[in-house]
C-alpha positions in Angstrom: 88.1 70.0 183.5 91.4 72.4 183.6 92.6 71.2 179.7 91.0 69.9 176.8 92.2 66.2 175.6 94.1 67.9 172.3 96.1 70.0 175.8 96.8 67.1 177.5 100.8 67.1 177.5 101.2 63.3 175.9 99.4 64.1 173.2 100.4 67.5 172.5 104.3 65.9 173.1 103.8 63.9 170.4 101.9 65.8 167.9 101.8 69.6 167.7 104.4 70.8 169.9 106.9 67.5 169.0 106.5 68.8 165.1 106.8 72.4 165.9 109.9 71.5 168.2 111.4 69.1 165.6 111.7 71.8 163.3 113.4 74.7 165.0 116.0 71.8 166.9 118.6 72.4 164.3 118.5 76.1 164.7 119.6 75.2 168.5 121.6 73.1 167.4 123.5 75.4 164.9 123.7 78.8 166.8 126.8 78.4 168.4 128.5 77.7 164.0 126.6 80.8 163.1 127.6 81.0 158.8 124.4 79.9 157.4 122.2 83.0 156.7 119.0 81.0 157.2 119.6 79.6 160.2 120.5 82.5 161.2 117.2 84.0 160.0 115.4 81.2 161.9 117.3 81.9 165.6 116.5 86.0 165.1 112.6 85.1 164.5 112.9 82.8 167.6 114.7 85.7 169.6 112.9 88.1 168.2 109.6 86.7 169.2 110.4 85.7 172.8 112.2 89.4 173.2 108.8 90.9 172.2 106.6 88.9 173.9 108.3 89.4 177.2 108.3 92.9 176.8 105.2 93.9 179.0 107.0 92.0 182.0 110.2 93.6 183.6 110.6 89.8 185.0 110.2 88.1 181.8 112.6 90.3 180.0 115.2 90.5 182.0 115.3 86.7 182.5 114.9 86.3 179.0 118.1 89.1 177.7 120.6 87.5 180.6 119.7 84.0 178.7 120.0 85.3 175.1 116.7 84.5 174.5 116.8 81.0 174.5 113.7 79.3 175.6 113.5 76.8 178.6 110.4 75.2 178.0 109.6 74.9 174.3 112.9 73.2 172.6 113.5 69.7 171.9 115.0 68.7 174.7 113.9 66.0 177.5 114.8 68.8 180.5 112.5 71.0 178.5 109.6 68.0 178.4 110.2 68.1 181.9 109.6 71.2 182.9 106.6 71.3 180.8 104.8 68.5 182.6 106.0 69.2 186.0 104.6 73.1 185.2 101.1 71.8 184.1 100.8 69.0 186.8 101.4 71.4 189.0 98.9 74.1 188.0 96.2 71.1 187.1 96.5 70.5 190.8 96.2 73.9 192.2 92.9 73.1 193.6 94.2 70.6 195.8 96.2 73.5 197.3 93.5 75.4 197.6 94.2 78.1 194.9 91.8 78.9 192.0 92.3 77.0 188.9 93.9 78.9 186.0 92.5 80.2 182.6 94.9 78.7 180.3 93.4 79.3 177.1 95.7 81.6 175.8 98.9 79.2 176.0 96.2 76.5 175.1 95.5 78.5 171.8 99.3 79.4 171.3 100.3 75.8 171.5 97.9 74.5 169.1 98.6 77.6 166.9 102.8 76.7 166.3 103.7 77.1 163.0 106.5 78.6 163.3 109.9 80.1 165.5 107.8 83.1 165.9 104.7 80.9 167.8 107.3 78.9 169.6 108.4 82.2 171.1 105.1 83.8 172.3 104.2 80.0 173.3 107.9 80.1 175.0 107.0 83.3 176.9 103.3 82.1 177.9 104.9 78.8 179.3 107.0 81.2 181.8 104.4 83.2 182.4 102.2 80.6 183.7 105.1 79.5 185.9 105.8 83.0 187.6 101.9 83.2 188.0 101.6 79.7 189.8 105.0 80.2 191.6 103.9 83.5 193.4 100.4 82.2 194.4 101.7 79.3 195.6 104.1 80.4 197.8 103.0 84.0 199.2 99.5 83.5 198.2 96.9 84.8 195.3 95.6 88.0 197.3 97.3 91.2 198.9 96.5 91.3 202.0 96.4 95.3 202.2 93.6 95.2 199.6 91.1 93.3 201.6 90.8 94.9 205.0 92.8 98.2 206.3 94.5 95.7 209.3 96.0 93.4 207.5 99.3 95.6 207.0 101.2 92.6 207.0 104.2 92.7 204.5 104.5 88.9 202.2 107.8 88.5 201.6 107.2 88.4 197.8 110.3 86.2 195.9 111.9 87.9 192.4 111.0 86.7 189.4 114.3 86.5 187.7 115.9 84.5 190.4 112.4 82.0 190.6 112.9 81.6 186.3 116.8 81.0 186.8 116.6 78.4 189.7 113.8 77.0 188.1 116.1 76.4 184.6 118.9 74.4 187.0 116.7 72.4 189.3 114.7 69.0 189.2 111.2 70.8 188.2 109.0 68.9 189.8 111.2 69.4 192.9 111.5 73.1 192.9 107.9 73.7 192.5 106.8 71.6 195.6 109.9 73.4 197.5 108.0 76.5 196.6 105.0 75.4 198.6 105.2 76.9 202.3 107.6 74.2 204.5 105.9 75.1 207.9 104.0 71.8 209.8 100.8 74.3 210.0 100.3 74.5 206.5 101.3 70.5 205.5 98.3 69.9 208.4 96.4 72.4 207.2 96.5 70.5 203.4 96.0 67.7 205.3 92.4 68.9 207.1 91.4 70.2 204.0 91.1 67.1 202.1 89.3 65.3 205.1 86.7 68.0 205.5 86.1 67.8 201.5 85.7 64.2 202.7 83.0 64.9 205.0 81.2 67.2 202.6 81.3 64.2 200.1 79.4 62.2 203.0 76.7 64.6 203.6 78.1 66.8 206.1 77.4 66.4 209.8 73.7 66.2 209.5 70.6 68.6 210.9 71.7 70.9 213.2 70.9 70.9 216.8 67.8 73.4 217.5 67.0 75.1 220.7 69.2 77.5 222.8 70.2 75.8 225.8 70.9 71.5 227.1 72.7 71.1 230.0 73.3 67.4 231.7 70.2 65.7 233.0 67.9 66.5 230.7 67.0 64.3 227.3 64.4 64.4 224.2 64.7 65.1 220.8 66.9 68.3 220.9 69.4 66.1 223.1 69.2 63.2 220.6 70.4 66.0 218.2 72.9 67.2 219.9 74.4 63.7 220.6 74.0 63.1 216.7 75.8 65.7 215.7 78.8 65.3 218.4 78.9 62.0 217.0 79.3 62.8 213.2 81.7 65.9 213.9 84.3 63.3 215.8 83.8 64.5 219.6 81.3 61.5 220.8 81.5 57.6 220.2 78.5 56.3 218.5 76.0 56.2 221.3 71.8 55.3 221.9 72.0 57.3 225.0 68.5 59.6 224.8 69.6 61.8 227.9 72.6 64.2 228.4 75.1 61.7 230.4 78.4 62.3 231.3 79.9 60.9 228.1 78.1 64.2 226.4 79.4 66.6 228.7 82.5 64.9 228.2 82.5 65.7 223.8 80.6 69.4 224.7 83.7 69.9 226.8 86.0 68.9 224.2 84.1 70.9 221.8 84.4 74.2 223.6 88.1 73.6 224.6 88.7 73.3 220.6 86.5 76.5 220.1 87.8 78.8 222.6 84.8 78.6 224.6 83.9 78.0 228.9 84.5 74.1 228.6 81.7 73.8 231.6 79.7 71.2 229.6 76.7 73.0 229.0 75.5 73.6 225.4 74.6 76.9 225.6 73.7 79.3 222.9 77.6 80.5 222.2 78.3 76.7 222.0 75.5 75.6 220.1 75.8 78.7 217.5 79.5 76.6 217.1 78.3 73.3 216.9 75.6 74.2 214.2 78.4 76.0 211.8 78.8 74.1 208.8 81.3 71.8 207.2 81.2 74.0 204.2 81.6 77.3 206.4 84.8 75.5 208.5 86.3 74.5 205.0 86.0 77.8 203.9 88.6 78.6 207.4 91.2 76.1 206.4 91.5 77.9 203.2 91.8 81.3 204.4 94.1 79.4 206.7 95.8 78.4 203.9 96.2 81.4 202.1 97.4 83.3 205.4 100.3 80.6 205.6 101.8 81.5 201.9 101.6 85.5 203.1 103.7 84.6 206.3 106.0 81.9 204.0 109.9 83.5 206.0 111.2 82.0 208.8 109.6 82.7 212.0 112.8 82.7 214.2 114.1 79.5 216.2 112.4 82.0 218.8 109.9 84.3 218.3 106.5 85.0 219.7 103.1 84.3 218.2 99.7 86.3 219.3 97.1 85.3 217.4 94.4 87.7 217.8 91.3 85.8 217.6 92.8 83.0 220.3 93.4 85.8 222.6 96.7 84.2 223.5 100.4 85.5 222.6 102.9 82.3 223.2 106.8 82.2 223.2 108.0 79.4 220.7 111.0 78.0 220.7 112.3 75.6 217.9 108.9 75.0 216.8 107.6 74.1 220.7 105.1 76.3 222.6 107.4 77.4 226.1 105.4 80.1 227.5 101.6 80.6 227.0 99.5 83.7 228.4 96.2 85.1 228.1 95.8 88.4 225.9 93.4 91.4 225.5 93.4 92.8 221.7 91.8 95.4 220.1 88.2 96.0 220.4 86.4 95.4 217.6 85.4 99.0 216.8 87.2 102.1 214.9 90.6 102.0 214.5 90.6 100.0 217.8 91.1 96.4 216.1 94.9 95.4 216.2 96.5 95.0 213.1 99.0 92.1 211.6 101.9 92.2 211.2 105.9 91.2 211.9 108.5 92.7 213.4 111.3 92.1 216.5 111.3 92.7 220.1 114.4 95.0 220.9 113.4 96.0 224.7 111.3 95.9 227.7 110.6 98.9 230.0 110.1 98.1 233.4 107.7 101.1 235.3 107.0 102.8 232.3 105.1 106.0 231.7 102.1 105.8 229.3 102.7 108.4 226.6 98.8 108.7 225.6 98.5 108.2 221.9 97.6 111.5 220.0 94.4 109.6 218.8 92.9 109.0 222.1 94.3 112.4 223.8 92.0 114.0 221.5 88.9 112.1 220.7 88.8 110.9 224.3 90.3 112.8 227.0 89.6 116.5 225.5 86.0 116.1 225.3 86.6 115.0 229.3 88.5 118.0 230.0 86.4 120.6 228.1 83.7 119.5 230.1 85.7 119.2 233.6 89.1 120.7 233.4 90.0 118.0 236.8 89.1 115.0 234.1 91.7 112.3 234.0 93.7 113.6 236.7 95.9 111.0 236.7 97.5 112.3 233.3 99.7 115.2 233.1 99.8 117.8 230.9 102.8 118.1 229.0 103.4 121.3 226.4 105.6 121.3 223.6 109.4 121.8 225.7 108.3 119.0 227.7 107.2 121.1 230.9 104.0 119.8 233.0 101.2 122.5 232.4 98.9 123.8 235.5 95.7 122.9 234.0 93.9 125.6 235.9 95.3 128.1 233.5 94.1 126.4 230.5 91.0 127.0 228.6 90.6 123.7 227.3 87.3 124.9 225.3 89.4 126.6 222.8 91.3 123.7 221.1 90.0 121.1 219.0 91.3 118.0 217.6 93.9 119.5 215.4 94.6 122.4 217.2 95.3 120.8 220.7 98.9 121.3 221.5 99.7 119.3 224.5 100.7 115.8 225.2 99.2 113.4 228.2 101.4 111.3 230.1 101.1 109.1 232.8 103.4 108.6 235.0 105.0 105.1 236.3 102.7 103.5 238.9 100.3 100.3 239.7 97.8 101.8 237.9 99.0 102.5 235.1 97.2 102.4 232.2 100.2 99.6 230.9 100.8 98.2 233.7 104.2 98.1 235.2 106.0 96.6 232.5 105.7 97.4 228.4 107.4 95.1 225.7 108.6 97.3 222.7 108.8 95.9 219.0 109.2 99.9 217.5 106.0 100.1 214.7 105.0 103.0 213.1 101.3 101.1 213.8 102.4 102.1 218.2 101.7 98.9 218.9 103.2 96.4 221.4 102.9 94.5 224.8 102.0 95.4 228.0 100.5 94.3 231.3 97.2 96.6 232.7 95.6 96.9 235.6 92.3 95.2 234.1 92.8 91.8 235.5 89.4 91.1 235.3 89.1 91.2 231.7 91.5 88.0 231.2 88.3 85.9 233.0 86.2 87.0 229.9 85.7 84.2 227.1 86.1 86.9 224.2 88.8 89.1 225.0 88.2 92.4 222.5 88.8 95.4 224.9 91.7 97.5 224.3 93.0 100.1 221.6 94.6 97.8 219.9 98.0 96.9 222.1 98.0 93.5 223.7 97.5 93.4 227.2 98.7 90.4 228.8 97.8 88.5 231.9 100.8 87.2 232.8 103.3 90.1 232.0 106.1 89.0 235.0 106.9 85.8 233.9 107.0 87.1 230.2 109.4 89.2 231.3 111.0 86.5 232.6 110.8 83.8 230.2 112.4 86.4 227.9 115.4 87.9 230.0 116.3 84.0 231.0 118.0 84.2 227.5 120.7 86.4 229.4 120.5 86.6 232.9 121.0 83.4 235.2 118.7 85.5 237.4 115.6 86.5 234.9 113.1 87.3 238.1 115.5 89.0 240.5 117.1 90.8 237.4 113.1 92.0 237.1 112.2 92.7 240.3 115.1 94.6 241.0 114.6 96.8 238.9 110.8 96.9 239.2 111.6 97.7 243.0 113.2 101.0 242.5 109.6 102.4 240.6 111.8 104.5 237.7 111.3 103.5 234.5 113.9 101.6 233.3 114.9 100.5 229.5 116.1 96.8 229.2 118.0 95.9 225.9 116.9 92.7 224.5 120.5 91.1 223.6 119.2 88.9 221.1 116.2 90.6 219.1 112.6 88.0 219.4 110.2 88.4 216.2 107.1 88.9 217.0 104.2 87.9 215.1 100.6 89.2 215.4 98.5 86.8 213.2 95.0 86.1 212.8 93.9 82.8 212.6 90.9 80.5 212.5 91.4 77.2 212.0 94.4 76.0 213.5 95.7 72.7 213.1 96.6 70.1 216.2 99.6 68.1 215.5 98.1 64.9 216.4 95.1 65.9 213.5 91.5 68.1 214.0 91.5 71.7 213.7 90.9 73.9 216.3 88.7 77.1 215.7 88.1 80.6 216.1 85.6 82.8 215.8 85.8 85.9 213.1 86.0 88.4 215.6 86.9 91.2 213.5 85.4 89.8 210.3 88.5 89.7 208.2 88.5 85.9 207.1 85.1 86.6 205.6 86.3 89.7 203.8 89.6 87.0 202.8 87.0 84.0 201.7 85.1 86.3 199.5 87.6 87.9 197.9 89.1 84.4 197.0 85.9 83.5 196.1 86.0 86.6 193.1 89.8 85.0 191.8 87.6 81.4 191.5 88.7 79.4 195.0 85.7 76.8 195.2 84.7 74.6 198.3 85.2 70.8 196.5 83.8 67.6 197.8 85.4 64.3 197.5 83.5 61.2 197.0 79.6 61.0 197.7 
């Protein structure tokens, strides 16, 4: 349990804290008359103790000097009672929400210790503490993000403390603290699927896991029978005494894949069985990190703005919360510096026939090693020197530079095979990544989709392009093709900017309920789950 009975805020209302409170009221009550030199004693103590207790936070103290030092939580009024129950109902819950329950013992001990203005004030100060503490996890989440795993670069939109304490004092508490809560449909859904999988844990789970490698329709005995069992307790197969795969199993495995990202060809293969068999604790432990993902990307998203989430292998335009253009991706492969980060940022341009300005990175830990051994390597790129004049590799030694000391660029020229494609979509990053079509069609056939450097390739670059320029062209695909037709690069403005979000989910809710999920391509979600294992997240079951 969170409190102990004598922290229980009835209780302490009425006896500790209602005494203490009781007290220092006329001190309130007579700071504004000031002549009494006791009272006045009383309000300096009070002051004095809240000014040095909020001392070792700029938050606290600044809040605290702009409201002469008056406390918000801890006098004898009702709003006070207020925010002091709305404050602990909230943090009692906090598991719900899938945080880590908090160590209160120190406001526990100051509370029971008030005596005097002095422990009202550190009391005061832990009270607001608690709330800053709860307010940011809440709502742009209990980890940072660029401590767990060198791609998540994504910048939370972190709120000020001064401004959360001041809006705090004037609002309906237990209002403002569910406003702080992420207002997105994903995350309500994502509560949602979290309290019916602790459900199913408090069941018993889905049952023994299916053994074998391979069923396929036609055949039956006791690895089929556990296959249909399991269907039937994860949701994707009516209850059924059918002993042999029938068509109503290849109809749930072919649900299944299509809500794994797998071939939906009906077969239970090993990839699809190594889904099936994944626990209910293990997809729990998803809808957290879900969770916790949601409060770092807690801004709005843009009325239109494009979502690639890495581990779908899909990039989508969304507009006004509706998917209206869907494509295929290729990310990073899952090696290096090759995985694509996360991050946000805005679409400003296109270019149409672009050159491909080979990344420093890859001129020299790839192609130099090629050219050192065969100055005719890559002929396709050109060799660029430092006035931007194409170099006559037959008079260069290419044996003589090294990484560091290598001092020309490679370029590629516009063409169909390009190494982009024949169209790039630009969001400026100091990571160099962004959009582009590639010559690789084959790769979009593939089930997992981890192949590049860590751009997103897409399979259906055109009509992109032209879901994006129907914003301000009547003609989007003769605008496009136009231009495409002359083979120069060309620079498109963007009139209106698009954010782009590269995100990294899953679990990811449906709006008519069930998650869909993901595999942990890069591994991140399990470097996320254990490092909210460490601040004290815990998988809960209901019922049972």
């Amino acid at each position: 349990m969170l409190f102990s009975p004598l922290f229980r805020l009835p209780a302490l209302t009425r006896q500790t804290l209602s005494a203490a409170l009781l007290g220092a009221s006329v001190t309130f009550a007579a700071l504004p008359m000031a002549p009494m030199p006791a009272q006045a004693q009383q309000v300096s103590a009070l002051m004095q103790s809240i000014a040095e207790a909020a001392s070792s936070s700029k938050d606290l103290s600044e809040f605290y000097r702009a409201t002469g030092y008056k406390p918000i939580f801890t006098d004898t009024s009702a709003r006070a009672k207020a925010r002091r129950e709305a404050l602990l109902r909230a943090v009692q819950a906090a598991p719900e929400k899938g945080l880590a329950p908090y160590d209160t013992a120190l406001l526990e001990a100051n509370l029971r210790a008030i005596k005097s203005d002095r422990d009202l004030g550190r009391a005061e100060v832990a009270m607001a503490q608690l709330f800053l503490d709860y307010a940011r996890d809440i709502q742009t989440g209990q980890l940072i993000p660029s401590r767990i795993d060198p791609g998540l670069v994504r910048q939370v939109p972190y709120r000020d403390g001064v401004q959360l304490l001041t809006n705090f004092a004037k609002s309906n508490p237990q209002a403002y603290l569910r406003k702080l809560e992420p207002g997105s449909p994903e995350y309500a859904r994502l509560l949602k699927e979290k309290a019916n999988m602790e459900r199913v844990l408090g069941a018993g789970g889905w049952g023994p896991t299916v053994p074998g490698s391979k069923y396929e329709p036609g055949q039956s005995g006791n690895g089929v029978i556990a296959l249909r069992n399991r269907l039937m307790a994860m949701g994707y197969l009516p209850r059924s005494a059918a002993t042999s795969y029938d068509a109503a199993m290849t109809k749930a495995v072919q649900l299944f894949q299509m809500q794994h990202g797998l071939t939906a060809d009906g077969v239970a293969g090993q990839g699809t069985l190594a889904e099936i068999n994944v626990s209910p604790e293990e997809r729990l432990a998803s809808i957290l990190v879900a969770l916790e993902r949601e409060r770092w990307i807690n801004m709005p998203l843009g009325k239109r703005h494009i979502w690639v989430n890495l581990t779908d292998f899909t990039a989508k335009i969304v507009d006004n919360g509706r998917v209206t253009f869907e494509t295929r991706s290729v990310v990073g492969q899952n090696t290096g510096d090759r995985r694509s980060p996360e991050f946000s940022d805005e679409m400003e341009h296109l270019v149409i026939n672009p050159t491909w300005n080979v990344p420093r990175s890859i001129a020299v830990k790839e192609y130099l090693p090629m050219m050192q051994r065969n100055p005719n390597a890559a002929g396709h790129l050109r060799l660029i020197d430092s006035r931007g004049r194409v170099v006559n590799r037959a008079n260069v030694d290419f044996t003589q530079y090294t990484t560091k000391t290598f001092p020309f660029a490679l370029k590629q020229p516009p063409s169909d095979g390009n190494a982009l494609g024949l169209v790039k979509f630009m969001f400026p990053n100091k990571y160099n990544i962004y959009l582009h079509d590639t010559p690789s069609k084959s790769l979009f056939g593939r089930e997992v989709r981890a192949f590049s450097h860590g751009c997103i390739r897409l399979q259906q670059p055109f009509d992109f392009a032209y879901a994006l320029l129907a914003k301000q062209t009547s003609d989007p695909e003769g605008f496009f093709k136009a231009k495409l037709s002359t083979g120069v690069e060309s620079v498109v403005e963007l009139e209106e900017h698009v954010p782009v979000h590269l995100v990294y989910r899953t679990a990811v809710t449906l709006p008519k309920g069930g998650v869909e999920y993901r595999r942990d391509i890069y591994g991140r979600d399990a470097k996320i789950w254990a490092a909210l294992r460490a601040k004290g997240v815990q998988l809960r079951s209901v019922g049972g």
